[in-house]
C-alpha positions as CSV (number, residue, x, y, z in Angstrom):
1,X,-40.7,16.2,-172.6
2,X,-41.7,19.6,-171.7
3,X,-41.9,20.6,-167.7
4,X,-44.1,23.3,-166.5
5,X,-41.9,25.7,-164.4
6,X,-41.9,25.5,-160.7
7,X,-39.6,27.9,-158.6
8,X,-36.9,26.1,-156.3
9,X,-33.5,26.7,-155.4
10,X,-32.2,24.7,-158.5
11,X,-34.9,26.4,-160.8
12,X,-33.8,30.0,-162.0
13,X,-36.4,31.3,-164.3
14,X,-39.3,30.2,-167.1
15,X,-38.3,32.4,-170.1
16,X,-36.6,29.1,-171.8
17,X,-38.5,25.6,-171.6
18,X,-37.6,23.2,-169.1
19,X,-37.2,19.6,-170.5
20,X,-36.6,16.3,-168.5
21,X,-35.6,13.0,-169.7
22,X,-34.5,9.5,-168.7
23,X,-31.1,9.0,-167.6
24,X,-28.9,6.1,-165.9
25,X,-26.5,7.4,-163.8
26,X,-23.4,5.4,-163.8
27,X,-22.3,2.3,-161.0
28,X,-20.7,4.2,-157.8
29,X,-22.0,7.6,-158.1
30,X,-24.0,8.9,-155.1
31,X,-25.3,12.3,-156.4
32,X,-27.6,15.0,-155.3
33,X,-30.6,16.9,-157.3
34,X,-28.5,19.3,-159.1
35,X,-25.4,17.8,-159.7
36,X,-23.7,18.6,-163.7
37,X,-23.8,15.8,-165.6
38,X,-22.0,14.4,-168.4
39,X,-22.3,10.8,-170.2
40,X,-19.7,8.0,-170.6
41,X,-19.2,7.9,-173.8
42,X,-15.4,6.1,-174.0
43,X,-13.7,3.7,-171.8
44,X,-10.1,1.6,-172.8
45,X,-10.3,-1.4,-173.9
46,X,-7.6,-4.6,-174.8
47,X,-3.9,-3.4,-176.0
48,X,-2.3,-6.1,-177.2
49,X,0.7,-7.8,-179.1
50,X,0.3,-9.0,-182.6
51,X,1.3,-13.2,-182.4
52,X,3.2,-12.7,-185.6
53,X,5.7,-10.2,-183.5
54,X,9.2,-11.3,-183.8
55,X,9.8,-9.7,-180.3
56,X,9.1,-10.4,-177.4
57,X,8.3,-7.0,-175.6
58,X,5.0,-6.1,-174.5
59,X,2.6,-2.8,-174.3
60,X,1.4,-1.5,-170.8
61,X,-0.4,1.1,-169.3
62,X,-3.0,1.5,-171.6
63,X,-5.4,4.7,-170.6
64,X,-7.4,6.9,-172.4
65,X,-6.4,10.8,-172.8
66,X,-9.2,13.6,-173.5
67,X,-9.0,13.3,-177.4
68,X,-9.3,9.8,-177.7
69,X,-11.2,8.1,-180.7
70,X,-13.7,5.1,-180.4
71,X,-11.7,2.2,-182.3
72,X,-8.6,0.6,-182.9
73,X,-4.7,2.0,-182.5
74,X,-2.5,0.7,-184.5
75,X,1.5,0.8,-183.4
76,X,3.9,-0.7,-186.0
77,X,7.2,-0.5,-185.5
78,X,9.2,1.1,-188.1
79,X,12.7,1.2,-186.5
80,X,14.2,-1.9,-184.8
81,X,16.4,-0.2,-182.7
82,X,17.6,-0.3,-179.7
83,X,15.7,1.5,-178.7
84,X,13.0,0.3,-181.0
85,X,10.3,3.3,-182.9
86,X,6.9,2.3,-183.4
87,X,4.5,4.2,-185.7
88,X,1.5,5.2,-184.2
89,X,-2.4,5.0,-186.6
90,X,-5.5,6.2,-185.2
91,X,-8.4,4.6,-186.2
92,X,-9.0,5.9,-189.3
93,X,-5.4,5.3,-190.3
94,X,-3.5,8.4,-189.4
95,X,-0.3,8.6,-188.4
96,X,-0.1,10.9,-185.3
97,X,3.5,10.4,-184.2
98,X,5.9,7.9,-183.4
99,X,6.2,6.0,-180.0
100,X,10.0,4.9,-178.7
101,X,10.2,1.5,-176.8
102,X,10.8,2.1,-172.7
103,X,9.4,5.3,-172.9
104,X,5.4,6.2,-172.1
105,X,3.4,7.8,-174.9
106,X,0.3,10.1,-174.7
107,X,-1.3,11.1,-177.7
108,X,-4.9,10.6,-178.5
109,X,-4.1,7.4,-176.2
110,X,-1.8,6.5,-173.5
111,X,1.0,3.4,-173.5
112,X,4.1,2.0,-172.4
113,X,6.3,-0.3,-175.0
114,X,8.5,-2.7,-173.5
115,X,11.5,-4.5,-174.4
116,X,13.0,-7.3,-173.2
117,X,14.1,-10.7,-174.6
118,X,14.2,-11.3,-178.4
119,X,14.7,-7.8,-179.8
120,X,11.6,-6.1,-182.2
121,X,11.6,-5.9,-186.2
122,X,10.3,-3.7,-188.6
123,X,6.5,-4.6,-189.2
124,X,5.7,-5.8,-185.3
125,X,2.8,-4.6,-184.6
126,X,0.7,-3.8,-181.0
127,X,-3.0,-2.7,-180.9
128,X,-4.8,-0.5,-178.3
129,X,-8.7,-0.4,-178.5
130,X,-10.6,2.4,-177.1
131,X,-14.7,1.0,-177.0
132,X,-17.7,3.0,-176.7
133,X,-19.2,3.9,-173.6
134,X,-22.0,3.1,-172.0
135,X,-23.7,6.5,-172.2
136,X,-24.5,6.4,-168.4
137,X,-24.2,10.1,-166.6
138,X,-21.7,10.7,-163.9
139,X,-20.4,13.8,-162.6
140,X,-19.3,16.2,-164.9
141,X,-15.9,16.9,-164.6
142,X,-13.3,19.4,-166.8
143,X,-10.9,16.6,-166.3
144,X,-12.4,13.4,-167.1
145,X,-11.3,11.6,-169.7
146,X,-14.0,9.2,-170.6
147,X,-16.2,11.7,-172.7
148,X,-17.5,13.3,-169.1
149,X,-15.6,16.7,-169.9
150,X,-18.6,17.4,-172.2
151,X,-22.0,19.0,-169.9
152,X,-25.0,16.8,-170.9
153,X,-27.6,17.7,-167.9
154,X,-28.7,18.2,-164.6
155,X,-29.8,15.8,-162.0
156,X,-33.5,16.2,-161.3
157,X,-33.5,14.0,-158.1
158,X,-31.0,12.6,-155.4
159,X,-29.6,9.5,-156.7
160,X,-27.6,6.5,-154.8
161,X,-25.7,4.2,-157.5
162,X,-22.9,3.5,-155.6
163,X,-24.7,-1.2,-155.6
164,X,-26.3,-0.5,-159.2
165,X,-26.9,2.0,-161.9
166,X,-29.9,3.6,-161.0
167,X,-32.6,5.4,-163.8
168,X,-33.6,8.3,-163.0
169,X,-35.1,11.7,-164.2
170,X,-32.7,14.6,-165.4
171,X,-33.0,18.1,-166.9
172,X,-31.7,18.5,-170.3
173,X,-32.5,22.4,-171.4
174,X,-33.9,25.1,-168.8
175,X,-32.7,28.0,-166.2
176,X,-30.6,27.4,-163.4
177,X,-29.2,28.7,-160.2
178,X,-25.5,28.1,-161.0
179,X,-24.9,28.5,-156.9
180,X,-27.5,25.6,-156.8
181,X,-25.5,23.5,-159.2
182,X,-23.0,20.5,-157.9
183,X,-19.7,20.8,-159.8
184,X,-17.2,18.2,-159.5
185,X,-14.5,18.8,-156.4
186,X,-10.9,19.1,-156.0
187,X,-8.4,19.1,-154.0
188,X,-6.4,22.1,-156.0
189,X,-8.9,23.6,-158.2
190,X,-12.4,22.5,-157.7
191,X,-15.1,23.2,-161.0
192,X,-17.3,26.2,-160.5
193,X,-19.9,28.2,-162.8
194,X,-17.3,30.1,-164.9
195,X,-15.9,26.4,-166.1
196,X,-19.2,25.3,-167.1
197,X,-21.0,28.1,-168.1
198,X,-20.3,28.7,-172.0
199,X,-20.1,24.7,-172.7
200,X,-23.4,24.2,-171.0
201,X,-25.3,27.2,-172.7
202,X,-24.7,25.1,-176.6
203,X,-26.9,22.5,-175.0
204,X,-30.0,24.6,-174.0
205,X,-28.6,24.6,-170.4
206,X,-28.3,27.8,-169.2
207,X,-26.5,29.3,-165.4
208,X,-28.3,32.1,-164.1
209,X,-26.4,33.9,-161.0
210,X,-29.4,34.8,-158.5
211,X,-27.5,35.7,-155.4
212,X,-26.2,39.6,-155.5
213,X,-22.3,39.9,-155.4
């Protein structure tokens, strides 16, 4: 829907439409009007062993990395070692590099291989799952991992998720202050309006500097 412009702080200007929507911000976030916000879209899910494996190692430290697909990894090994090589299939089958047993991989997804007791074979096979998200918002952030990198709005209102996700009114296109935006911290190197800036004008969202240098 369409918003007639009002000036505030947050507000920058009326030459391009302000828009609002619906929005549930995400369980734990406490947020203030303003705040960048991106949607969950990805989350890990199960890795698991095949039950027709012939050894008896296990996978680990499953996590998500920024390029990671909805779906199904597959990791077949295709050396038996020691140390024991697994091929790695994304979900649409493929092959984006090889994984070695005892040593942690990171490629479209993140895992650890272990071996111990009866020794792999050719053909054993572990699984990783990476499932949709929920398409909540939560703080944008250049390093999240769970789809959140991507700018998807700004917070319309003060919001306090942190016992339940909470509905709540955002702004999808418009003008804004990009002193008056909140940008996700850090200890090292904390977001600002330069990281945001380009990413968030493809979206209709558009930073205005209003305060002189």
């Amino acid at each position: 829907m369409s918003e007639t412009f009002t000036y505030d702080n947050l507000l920058a200007g009326d030459q391009r439409r302000l828009v609002n929507g619906p929005a549930i911000v995400d369980l734990g976030q406490v947020l203030s009007r303003g705040a960048l916000l991106g949607r969950v879209l990805r989350v890990i899910g199960a890795a698991a062993a095949d039950v027709g494996n012939t050894g008896e190692g296990t996978i680990s430290n499953e996590a998500l990395t920024a390029a990671a697909e909805v779906g199904v990894y597959r990791i077949v090994c295709i050396t038996a070692g020691p140390p024991a090589v697994f091929a790695v299939y994304t979900p649409d089958g493929t092959r984006i590099g090889d994984a070695t047993a005892e040593v942690s991989y990171s490629n479209r997804v993140a895992f650890l291989i272990e071996a111990y007791g009866t020794a792999f074979a050719v053909g054993d096979v572990f699984t990783v799952e990476v499932e949709a998200g929920s398409l909540e918002v939560t703080q944008a952030s250049t390093t999240a991992l769970d789809g959140s990198a991507e700018p998807y709005a700004i917070l319309a209102e003060d919001v306090d998720a942190s016992a339940a996700p909470v509905l709540t009114s955002v702004y999808l296109e418009g003008e804004f202050a990009e002193e008056q935006v909140g940008y996700a911290g850090g200890v090292m190197l904390p977001d600002d309006a330069d990281d945001w800036r380009e990413p968030c004008r493809l979206i209709g969202i558009y930073l205005r500097p209003t305060v002189a240098a």
